[in-house]
Structure formats: structure tokens, C-alpha cells
N, C-alpha and C positions, 0 to 999 in steps of 0.2 A: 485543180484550180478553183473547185469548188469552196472548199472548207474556208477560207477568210469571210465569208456570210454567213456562216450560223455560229461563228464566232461572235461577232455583232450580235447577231440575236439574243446568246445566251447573255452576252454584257447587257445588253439592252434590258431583256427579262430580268436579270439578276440587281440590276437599278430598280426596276420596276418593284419588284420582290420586295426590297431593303426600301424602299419609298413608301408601300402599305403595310409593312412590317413594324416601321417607324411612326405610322400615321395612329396606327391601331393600338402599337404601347403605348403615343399618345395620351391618346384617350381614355386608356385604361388608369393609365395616372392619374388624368385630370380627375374622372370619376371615384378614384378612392379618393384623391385629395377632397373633394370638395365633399364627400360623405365623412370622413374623418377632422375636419374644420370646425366644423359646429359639435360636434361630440367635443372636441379640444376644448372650446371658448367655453360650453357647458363644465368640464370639470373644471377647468381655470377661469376664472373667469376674470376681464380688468380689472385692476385697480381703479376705485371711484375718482372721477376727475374730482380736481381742485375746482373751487369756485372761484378760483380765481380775487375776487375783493371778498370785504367783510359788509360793505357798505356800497347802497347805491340808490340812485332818485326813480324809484319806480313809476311816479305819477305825480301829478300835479293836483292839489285841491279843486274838485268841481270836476274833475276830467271822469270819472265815473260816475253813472247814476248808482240809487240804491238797489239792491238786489242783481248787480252787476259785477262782472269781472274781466280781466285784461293780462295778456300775459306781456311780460316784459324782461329785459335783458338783464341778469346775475351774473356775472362773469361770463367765464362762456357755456353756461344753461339758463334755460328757460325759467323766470321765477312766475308764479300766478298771482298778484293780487284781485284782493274780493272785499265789494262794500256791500256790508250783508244789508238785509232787510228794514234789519233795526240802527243802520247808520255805522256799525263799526269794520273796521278795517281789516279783514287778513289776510298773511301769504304765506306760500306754498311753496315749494318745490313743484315746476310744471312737468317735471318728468317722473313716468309711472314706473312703480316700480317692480313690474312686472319684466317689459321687455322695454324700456324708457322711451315710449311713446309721448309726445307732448299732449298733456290732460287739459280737457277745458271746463271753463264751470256753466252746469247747467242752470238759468236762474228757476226755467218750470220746476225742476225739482231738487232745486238749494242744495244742489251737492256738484262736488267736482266728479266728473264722465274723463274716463279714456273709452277715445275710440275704436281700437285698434281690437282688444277682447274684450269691452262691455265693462269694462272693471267701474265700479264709484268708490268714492272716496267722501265723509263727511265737512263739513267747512273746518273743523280741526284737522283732518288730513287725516281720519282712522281709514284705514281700508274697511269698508261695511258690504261690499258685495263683488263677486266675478275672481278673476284671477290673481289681482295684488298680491304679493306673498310679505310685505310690509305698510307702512306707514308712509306718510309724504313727509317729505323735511318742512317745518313750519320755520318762518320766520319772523324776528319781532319789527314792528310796525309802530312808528312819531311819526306824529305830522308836526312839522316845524313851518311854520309862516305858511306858505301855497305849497310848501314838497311835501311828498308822503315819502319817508324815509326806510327804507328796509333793511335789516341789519342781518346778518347768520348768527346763532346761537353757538358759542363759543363753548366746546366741551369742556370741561374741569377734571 
């Protein structure tokens, strides 16, 4: 009249078993997945979002000083305009184009800074120093009445 309890047992144990069996393969998944994830994105990498407009009002006249800059809304990225030293206007692309950190402009040293690897970029948008492996998307730049107007450059 013994044996109906180490019946239990063994269903018991054999739950038990198939509970850390399960736990274990887990984890063992989770861990290739998340090691083979970024290998994936690295050889595939996204398609570049759309910017969504051609056109938008990044700033208002007077709203920046000279030697100054501001990042503002392009569709859905970050664009940076910059009023340089000598009074004139430029914009950027504010995503780097390294691992597309939002880049800001430094005025101590008249260049646009990502922070994230040290990367600079010149007020043209050349990559001159750090990890950048391209250029910034520049944009062309009217001021019409009090708007400063920003346009994307239309490929042909």
C-alpha cells in the first residue's frame, strides 16, 4: 500500500525536471537570439526612414544667436540648424551617422559633436574626426519674412 507515494514523487520530480529543463532551454534561446540580433541588423541593415516632408519652419528670425545652434523637428528626425559666426544659416541632418545618435553643435569649437563616440563633423557636415563612416545630410536654408525655412535636397 506503499507504492501510490513515490508515484507522486516521481510525477512530482518529473514536473520539476521538465520546469528546469524548460527554464534552461530558455534561456539558452534567449541568449543565441540576442547574440545573433545585432550580427542580423549589422549585415541587414534598415532601410533609411523617410523624412517624411520636403519642407518645414525650423526657426524663427532672431530665435538663435550668432555662433549658435538648435535642433529641430524634419519629419520624423532630428534636423540641426546653425547660425554661424559670420551670420549665416545652416542645417544638417542631426543624426550621426555612425550609430544615429542625435549630434549637437559645439559653438567652442564651431563644429557639430556626437556624443555618444566622440565623432565631429564640420559646419558643412564633412565627417573630420572619430567614428562617422559618412557625411551629414545638409539642407538648403530661406529665410522668408521672420521663418527660416528648410528644404531637403531633392536627388536627380
Amino acid at each position: 500500500m506503499s507504492e501510490p507515494v513515490p508515484l507522486q514523487r516521481n510525477e512530482t520530480r518529473n514536473s520539476r525536471r521538465r520546469f528546469v529543463e524548460w527554464l534552461l532551454g530558455g534561456g539558452l534561446l534567449a541568449s543565441l537570439a540576442s547574440f545573433f540580433y545585432p550580427v542580423l541588423r549589422y549585415l541587414i541593415p534598415p532601410e533609411r526612414a523617410d523624412l517624411g516632408s520636403d519642407t518645414v519652419v525650423a526657426a524663427k528670425v532672431g530665435e538663435l544667436k550668432p555662433n549658435s545652434g538648435k535642433i529641430f523637428r524634419f519629419g520624423n528626425r532630428p534636423g540641426l540648424l546653425i547660425l554661424t559666426a559670420e551670420g549665416e544659416y545652416r542645417a544638417l541632418s542631426a543624426t550621426c551617422t555612425h550609430l544615429d545618435c542625435t549630434v549637437q553643435y559645439r559653438s567652442d569649437l564651431h563644429q557639430v559633436w556626437c556624443a555618444c563616440h566622440n565623432g565631429f563633423y564640420d559646419l558643412n557636415g564633412r565627417n573630420i574626426a572619430g567614428p562617422p563612416p559618412r557625411p551629414l545630410d545638409s539642407y538648403r536654408v530661406q529665410v522668408r519674412g521672420e521663418e527660416i525655412i528648410v528644404t531637403r535636397h531633392r536627388e536627380v
